[in-house]
N, C-alpha and C positions, 0 to 999 in steps of 0.2 A: 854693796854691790861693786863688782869689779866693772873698770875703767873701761874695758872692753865692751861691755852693757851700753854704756851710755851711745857711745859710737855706734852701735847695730840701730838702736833704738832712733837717735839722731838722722843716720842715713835714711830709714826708712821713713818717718817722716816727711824727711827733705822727697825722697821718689813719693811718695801721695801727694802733697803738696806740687810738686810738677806736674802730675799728671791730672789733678784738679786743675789746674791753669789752664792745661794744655784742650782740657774736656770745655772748660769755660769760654775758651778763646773758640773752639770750630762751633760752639753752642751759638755763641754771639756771633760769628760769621753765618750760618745759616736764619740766623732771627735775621739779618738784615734783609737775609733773599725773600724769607716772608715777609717783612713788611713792604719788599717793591712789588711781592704779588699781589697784596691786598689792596695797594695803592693802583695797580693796574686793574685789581673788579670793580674798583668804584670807579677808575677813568670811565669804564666801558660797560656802565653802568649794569655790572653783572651782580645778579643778586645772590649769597651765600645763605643755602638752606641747610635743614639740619642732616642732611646725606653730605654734603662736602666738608662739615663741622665735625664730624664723625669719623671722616676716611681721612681729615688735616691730623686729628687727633690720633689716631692709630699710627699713624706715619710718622709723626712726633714721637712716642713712645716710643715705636721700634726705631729711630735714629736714635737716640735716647740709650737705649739700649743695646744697639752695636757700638755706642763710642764706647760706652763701659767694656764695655766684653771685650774691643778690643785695645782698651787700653791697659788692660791689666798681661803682667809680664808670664800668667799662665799661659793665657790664650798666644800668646807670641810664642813660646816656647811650642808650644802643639802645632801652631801653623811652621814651626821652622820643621818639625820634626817628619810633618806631613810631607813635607817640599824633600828634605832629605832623602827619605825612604822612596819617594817619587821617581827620582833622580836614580837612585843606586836597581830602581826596575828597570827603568830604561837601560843604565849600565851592562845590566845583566842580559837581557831583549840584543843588544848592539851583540854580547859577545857571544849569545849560544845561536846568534842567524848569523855571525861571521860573515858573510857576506855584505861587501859596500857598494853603494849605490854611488857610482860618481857619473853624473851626467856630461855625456860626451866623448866619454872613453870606454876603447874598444878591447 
């Protein structure tokens, strides 16, 4: 295998490896805010039944599942592309109403 291989192969590693960190680290920042919620239902001696068990658990997954989506450099790339295209409507919008709006001038 050419020298070149190893290097693709190496970088890409290193980017999953960063973004496994990056996914562990906001993971273990939100586990912390759940465990001062759980510590506040038992302050107030609120009881967890299997409807809040259920609707924790859904809401975990789908956090779970936006960090993926949006750690991955597809989904970045389609949201830059989105913003672009966005931008170059309005561009277009500003130049075919030619007309500016400046408040206060007559």
């Amino acid at each position: 295998m050419p020298v070149g291989i190893f290097n693709i192969i190496e970088k890409r590693v290193l980017e999953e490896i960063s973004s496994v960190s990056q996914l562990k680290q906001s993971t273990f920042d939100i586990d912390r805010v759940h465990t001062f919620q759980f510590q506040l239902f038992e302050k107030f001696d609120l009881k967890i039944n299997k409807n809040v068990c259920v609707f924790l658990a859904e809401r975990d997954n789908r956090r779970i599942f936006t960090s993926r989506k949006r750690s991955l450099a597809s989904s970045f790339e389609a949201r830059r592309a989105k913003q672009i295209k966005k931008t170059k409507e309005i561009e277009l919008f500003k130049q075919q109403e030619s007309i500016s709006y400046d408040p206060g001038a007559f």
